[in-house]
C-alpha positions as CSV (number, residue, x, y, z in Angstrom):
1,X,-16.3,-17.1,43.8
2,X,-15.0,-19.1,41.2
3,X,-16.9,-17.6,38.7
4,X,-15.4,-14.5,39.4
5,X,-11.6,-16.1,39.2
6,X,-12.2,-18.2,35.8
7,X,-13.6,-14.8,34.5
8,X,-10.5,-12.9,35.7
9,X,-8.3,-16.0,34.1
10,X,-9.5,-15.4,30.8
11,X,-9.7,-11.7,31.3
12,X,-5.9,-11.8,31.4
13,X,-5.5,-14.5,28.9
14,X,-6.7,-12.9,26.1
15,X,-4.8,-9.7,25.6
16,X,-1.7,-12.5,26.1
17,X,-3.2,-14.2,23.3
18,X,-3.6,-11.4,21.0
19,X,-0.3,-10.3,21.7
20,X,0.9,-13.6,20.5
21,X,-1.2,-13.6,17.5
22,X,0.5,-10.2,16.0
23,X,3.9,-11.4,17.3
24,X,3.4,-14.4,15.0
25,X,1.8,-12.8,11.8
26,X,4.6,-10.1,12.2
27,X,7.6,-12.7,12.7
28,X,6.6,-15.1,10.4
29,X,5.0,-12.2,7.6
30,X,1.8,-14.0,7.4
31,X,-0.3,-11.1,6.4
32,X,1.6,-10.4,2.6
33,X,0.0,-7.7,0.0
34,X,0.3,-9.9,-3.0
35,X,-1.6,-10.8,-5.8
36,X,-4.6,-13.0,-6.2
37,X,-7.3,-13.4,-9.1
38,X,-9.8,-13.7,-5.7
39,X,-9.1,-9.8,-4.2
40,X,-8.2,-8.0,-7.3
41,X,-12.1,-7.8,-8.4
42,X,-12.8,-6.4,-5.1
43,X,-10.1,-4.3,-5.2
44,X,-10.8,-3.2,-8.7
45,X,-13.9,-2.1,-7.5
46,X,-12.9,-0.1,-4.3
47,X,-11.1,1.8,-6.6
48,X,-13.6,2.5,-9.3
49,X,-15.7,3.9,-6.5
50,X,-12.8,6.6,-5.0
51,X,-12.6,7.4,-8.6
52,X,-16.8,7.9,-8.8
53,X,-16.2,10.1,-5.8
54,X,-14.8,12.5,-7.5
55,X,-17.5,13.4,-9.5
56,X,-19.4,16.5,-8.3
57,X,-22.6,17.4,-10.0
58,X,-24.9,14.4,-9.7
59,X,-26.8,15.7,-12.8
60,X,-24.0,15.9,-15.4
61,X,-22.3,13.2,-14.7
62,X,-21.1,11.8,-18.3
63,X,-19.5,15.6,-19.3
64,X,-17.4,15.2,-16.0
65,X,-16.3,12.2,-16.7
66,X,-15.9,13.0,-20.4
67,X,-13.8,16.1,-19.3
68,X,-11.6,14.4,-16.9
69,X,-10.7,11.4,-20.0
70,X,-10.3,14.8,-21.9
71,X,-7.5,16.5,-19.8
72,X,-5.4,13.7,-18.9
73,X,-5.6,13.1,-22.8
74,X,-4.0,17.1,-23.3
75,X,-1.9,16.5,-20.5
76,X,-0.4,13.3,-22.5
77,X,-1.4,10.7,-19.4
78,X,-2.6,7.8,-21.3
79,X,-2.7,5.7,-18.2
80,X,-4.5,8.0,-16.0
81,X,-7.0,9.0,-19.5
82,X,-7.7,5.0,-19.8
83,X,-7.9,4.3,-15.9
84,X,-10.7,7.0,-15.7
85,X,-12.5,5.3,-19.2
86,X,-12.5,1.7,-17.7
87,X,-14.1,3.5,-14.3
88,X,-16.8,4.3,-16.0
89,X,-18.9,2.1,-14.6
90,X,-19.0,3.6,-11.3
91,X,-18.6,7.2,-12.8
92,X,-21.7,7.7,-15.3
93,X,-25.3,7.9,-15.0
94,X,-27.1,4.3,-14.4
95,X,-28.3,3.5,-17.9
96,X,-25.1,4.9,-19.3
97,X,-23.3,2.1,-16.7
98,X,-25.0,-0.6,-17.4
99,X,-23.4,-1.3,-20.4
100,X,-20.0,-1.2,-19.5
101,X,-21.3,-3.7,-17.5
102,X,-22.6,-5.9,-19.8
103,X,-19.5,-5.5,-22.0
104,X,-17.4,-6.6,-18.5
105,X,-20.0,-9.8,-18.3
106,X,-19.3,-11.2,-21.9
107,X,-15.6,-11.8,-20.2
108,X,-13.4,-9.8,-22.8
109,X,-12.2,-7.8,-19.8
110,X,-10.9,-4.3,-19.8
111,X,-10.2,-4.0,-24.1
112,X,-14.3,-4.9,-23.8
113,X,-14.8,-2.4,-21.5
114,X,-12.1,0.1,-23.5
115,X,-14.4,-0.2,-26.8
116,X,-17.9,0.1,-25.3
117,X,-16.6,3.3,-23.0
118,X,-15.5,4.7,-26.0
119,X,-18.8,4.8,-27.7
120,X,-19.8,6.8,-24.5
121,X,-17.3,9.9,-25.1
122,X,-18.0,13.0,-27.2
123,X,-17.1,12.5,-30.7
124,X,-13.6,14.8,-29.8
125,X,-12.6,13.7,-27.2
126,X,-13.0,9.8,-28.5
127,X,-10.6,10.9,-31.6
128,X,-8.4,12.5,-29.4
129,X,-8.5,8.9,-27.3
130,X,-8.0,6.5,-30.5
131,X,-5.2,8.9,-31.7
132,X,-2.8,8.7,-28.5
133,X,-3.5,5.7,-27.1
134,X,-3.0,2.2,-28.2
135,X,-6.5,0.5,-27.5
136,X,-6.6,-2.9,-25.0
137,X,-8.0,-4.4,-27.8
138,X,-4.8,-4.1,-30.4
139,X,-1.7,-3.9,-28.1
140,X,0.5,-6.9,-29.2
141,X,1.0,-10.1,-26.8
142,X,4.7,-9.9,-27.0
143,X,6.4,-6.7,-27.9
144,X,9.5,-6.9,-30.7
145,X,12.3,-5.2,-30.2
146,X,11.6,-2.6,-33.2
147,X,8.1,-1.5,-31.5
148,X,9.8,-1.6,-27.5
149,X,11.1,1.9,-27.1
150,X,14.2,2.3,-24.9
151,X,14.1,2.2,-21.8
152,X,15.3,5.5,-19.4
153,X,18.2,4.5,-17.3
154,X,20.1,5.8,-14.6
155,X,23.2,3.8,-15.6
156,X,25.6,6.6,-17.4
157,X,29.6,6.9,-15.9
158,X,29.2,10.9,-16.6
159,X,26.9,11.6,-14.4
160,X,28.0,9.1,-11.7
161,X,31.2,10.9,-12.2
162,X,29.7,14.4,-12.6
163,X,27.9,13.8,-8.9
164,X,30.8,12.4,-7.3
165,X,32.7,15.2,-7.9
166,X,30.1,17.5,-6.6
167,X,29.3,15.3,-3.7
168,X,33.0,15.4,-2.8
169,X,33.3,19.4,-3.3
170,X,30.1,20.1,-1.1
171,X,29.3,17.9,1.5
172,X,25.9,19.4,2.1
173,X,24.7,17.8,-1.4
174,X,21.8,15.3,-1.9
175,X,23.4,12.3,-2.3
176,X,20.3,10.5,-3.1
177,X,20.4,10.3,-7.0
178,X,24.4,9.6,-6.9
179,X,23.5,6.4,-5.0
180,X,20.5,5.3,-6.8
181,X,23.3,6.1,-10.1
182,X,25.5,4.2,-8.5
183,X,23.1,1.0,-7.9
184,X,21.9,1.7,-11.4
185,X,25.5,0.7,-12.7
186,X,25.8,-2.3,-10.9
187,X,28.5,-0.9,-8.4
188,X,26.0,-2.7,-5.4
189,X,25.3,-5.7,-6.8
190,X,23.2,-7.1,-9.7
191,X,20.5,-5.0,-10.9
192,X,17.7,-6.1,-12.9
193,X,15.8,-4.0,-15.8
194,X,12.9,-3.6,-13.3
195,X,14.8,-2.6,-10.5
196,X,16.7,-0.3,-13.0
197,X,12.7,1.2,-13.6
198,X,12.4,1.5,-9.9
199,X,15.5,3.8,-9.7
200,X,14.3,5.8,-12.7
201,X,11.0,6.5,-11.5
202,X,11.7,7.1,-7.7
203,X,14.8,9.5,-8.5
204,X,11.6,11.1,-10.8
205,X,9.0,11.3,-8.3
206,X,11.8,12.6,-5.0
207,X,12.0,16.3,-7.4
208,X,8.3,16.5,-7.1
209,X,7.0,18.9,-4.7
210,X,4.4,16.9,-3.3
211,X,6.8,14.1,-2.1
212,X,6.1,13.2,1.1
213,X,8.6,14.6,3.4
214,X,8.6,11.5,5.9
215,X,9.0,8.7,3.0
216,X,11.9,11.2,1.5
217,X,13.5,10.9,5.4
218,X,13.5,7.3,5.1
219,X,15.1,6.4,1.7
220,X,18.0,8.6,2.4
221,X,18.4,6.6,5.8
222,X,18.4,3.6,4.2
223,X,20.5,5.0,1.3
224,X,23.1,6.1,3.5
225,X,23.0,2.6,5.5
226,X,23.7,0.8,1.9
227,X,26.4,3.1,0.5
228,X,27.9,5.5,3.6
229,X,28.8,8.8,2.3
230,X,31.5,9.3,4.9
231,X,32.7,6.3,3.8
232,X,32.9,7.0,0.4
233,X,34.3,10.3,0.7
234,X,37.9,8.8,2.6
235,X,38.1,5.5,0.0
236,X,37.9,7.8,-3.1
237,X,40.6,10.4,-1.8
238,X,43.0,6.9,-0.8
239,X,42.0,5.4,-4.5
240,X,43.0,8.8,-6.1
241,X,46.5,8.7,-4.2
242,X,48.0,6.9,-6.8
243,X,46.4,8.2,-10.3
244,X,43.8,11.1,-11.0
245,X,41.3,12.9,-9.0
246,X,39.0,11.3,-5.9
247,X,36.0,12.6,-8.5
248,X,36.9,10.3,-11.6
249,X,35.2,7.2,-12.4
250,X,37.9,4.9,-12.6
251,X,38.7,6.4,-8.0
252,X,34.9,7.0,-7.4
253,X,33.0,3.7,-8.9
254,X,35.8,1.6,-6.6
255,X,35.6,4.0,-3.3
256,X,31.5,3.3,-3.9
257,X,32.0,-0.6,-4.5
258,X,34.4,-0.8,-1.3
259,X,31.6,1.5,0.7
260,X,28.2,-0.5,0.0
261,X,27.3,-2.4,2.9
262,X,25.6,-5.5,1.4
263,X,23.0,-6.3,3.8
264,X,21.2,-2.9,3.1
265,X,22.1,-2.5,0.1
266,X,19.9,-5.9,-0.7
267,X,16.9,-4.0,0.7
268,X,17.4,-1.2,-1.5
269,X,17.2,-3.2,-4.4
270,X,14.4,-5.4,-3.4
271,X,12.4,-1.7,-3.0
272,X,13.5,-0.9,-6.5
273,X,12.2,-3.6,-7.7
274,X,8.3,-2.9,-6.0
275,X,8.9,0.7,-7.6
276,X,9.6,-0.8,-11.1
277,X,6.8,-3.6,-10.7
278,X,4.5,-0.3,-10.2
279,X,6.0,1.9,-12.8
280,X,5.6,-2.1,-15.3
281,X,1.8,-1.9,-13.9
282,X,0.8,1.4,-15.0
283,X,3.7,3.8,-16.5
284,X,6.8,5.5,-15.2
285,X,4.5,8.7,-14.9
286,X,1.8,6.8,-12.7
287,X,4.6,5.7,-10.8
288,X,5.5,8.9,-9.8
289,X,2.2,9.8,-8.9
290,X,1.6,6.9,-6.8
291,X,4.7,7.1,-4.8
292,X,3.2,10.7,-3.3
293,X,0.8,8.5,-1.9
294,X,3.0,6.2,0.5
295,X,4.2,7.7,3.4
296,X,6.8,5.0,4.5
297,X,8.4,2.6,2.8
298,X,5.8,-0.3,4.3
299,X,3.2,1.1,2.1
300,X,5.2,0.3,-0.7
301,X,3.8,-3.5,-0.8
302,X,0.3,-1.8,-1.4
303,X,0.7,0.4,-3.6
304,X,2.3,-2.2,-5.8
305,X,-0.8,-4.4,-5.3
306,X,-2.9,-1.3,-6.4
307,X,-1.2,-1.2,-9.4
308,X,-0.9,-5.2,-10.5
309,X,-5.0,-5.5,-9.8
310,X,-6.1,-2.1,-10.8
311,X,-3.3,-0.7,-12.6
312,X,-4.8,2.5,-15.3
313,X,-7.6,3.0,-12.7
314,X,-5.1,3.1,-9.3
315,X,-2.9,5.7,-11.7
316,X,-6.3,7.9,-12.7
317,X,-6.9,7.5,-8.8
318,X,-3.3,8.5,-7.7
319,X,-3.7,11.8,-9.7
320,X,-6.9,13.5,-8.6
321,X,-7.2,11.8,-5.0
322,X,-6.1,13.7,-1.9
323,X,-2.7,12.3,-0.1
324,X,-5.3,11.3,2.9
325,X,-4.5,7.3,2.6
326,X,-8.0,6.6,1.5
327,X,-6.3,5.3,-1.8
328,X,-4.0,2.7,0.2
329,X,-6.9,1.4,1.9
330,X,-7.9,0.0,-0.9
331,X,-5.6,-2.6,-1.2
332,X,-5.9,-5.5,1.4
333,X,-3.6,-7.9,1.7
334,X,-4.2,-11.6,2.6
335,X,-4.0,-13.8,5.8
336,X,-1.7,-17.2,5.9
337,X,-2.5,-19.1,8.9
338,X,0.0,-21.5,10.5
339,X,-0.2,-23.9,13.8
340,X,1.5,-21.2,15.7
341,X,-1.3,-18.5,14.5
342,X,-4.2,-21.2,14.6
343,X,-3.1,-22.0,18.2
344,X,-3.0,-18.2,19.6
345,X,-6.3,-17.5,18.1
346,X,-7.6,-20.6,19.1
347,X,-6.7,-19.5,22.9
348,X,-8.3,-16.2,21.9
349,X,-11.5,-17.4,21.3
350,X,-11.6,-20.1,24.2
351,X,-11.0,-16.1,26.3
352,X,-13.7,-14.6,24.8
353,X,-16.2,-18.0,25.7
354,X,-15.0,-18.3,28.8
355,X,-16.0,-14.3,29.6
356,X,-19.0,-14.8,28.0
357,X,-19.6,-18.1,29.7
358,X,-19.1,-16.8,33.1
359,X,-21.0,-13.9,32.4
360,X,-24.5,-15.5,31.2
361,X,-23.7,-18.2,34.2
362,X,-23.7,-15.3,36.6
363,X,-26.8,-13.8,34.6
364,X,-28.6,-17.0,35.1
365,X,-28.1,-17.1,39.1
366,X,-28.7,-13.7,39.4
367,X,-32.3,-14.6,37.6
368,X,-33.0,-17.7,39.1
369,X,-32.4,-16.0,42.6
370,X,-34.7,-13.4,41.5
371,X,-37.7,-15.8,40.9
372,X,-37.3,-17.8,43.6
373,X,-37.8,-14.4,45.8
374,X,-40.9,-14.0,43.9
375,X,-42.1,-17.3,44.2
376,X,-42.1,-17.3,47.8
377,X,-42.5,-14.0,48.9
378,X,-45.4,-14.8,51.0
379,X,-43.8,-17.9,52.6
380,X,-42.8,-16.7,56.2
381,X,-40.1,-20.2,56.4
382,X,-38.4,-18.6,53.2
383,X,-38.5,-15.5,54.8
384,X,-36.5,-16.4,58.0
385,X,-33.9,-18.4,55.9
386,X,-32.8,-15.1,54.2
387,X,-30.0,-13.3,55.9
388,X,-31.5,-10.0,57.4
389,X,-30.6,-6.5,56.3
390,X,-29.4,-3.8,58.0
391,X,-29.7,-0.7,57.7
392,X,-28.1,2.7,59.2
393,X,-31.8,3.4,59.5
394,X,-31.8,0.6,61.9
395,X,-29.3,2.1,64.5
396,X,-29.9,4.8,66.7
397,X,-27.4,7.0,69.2
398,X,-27.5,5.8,73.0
């Protein structure tokens, strides 16, 4: 009998346990997506393989792989051309692969690997390479501000003015570049350059037509949480009682100020600044790409670890996967364990050995029992000490 009750006890105490064990890892944010020199080898390399997967014909598979460096080079995607030439390892024919990686053992890294991979292409397609893209091997360390083109912004009073002026005449308007405009300018707080990269890249990627719908439902939520249109609407018609229109800059960049609400407006910019780490990664193009790959804001955190451990290769990956979430898979984020975790799994695993104890202990009666029956099955004295059975057989009607 008590067998049965400790095995029930633990029974119910570890779903408890487990329970507690998300509670804490989801309250405390113990399981994080961030970068470490430990996962991004492995993650490197879960991503070289979905980019391997895409090769068809086993029998020709350096002229696939030479095509696909060849059309992202005519399609002017030097980060999805180089991500698919440093995935080369996984993508040619065995002899052809083992010396990318031998170039990746002598520890130059990816220029290494840039420069051997090259020396795989067809003689076209490799001066086609050198002539668009700036090679691993001679990109500067820091970049001068002569050589640093400038950088696309969001940040211009026109069009802030020129959308709140349509966003005031039609209600039904997207309002979701107007606010991103508005943040670009600083009208919700500090901004930094890579949150400014963020804004550029997702107001980019929402006009694409593979967007995900559900991610797209979700900004504008939080959008319309950090800057109400409503909201805006009434403080620019009260700011333009006075002087002007509700539509100019001068009545439309205070009615947006006044209408930000702060808290939400900090988690917009802390996702702009995940999109411009991305978009930093890889390249405002990749960015886009990528971003048709999350389907809620959460996924975010990986897709930003994607691009700081695999960067070209996630982008080359982004572009010719499916939208099936086998590409944010690939990144796996890390466990911190505290008391309070430690403790619940602790109580989880004293569950699972108390089941397990209880059922082996029951296994073991059950076995001796069985023996002893054998043992003494010609012993009459054993016999009579056993309790009888009975049967229906036994009875019969009066």
């Amino acid at each position: 009998m008590w067998i049965g009750l400790v095995f029930n006890l633990c029974l119910l105490l570890l779903p408890l346990a487990a329970a507690a064990g998300v509670f804490i890892i989801s309250r405390d944010r113990l399981y994080a997506y961030e970068y470490s020199e430990a996962g991004a080898r492995s993650i490197i390399d879960r991503v070289e393989k979905l980019n391997a997967s895409l090769i068809q014909v086993d029998f020709d598979r350096q002229r696939q792989w030479d095509n696909m460096v060849a059309m992202e080079l005519m399609a002017n995607d030097s980060s999805a051309a180089r991500g698919f030439l440093l995935s080369g390892a996984t993508m040619l024919p065995p002899r052809s692969a083992e010396l990318l990686r031998h170039a990746a053992s002598e520890g130059a890294g990816d220029a290494a690997i840039e420069v051997a991979a090259l020396q795989l292409l067809l003689p076209g397609t490799r001066e086609r390479y050198q002539a668009n893209v700036q090679l691993l091997s001679l990109r500067p360390n820091t970049a001068t501000a002569t050589s640093t083109p400038a950088a696309a912004t969001l940040a211009d009073p026109r069009d802030f003015e020129l959308m709140a002026r349509a966003l005031l005449a039609e209600p039904e308007t997207d309002p979701l570049q107007f606010v991103l405009t508005g943040f670009s300018l600083g009208l919700a707080g500090d901004m930094s350059a890579r949150m400014n990269d963020g804004a550029v890249a997702l107001v980019a990627a929402a006009r694409r037509e593979d967007f995900p719908e559900q991610l797209a439902t979700e900004l504008r939520t939080l959008l319309a949480q950090a800057m109400p249109v409503e909201s805006f609407r009434t403080a620019a018609r009260l700011s333009a009682e006075e002087r002007g229109q509700p539509g100019d800059f001068d009545n439309a960049s205070v009615a947006f100020a006044a209408s930000v609400n702060l808290e939400a407006a900090a988690r917009v910019r802390a996702l702009l600044a995940q999109i411009g780490d991305i978009s930093a990664a890889t390249s405002p193009v990749a960015a886009e790409t990528l971003l048709t790959h999350a389907s809620t804001t959460n996924d975010l955190t990986r897709l930003r670890l994607l691009a700081l451990t695999a960067g070209d290769r996630a982008a080359a990956a982004a572009k010719r996967l499916p939208r099936d979430g086998r590409l944010l898979l690939a990144a796996r984020g890390e466990l911190t364990f505290n008391r309070d975790l430690t403790l619940a799994l602790a109580a989880m695993a004293l569950s699972i050995a108390g089941m397990l104890a209880m059922i082996l202990l029951k296994a073991f009666q059950g076995a001796r029992d069985g023996i002893r029956r054998l043992n003494h099955e010609d012993d009459p004295e054993y016999e009579d000490s056993e309790l009888l059975e009975i049967s229906t057989n036994n009875w019969r009607p009066l």
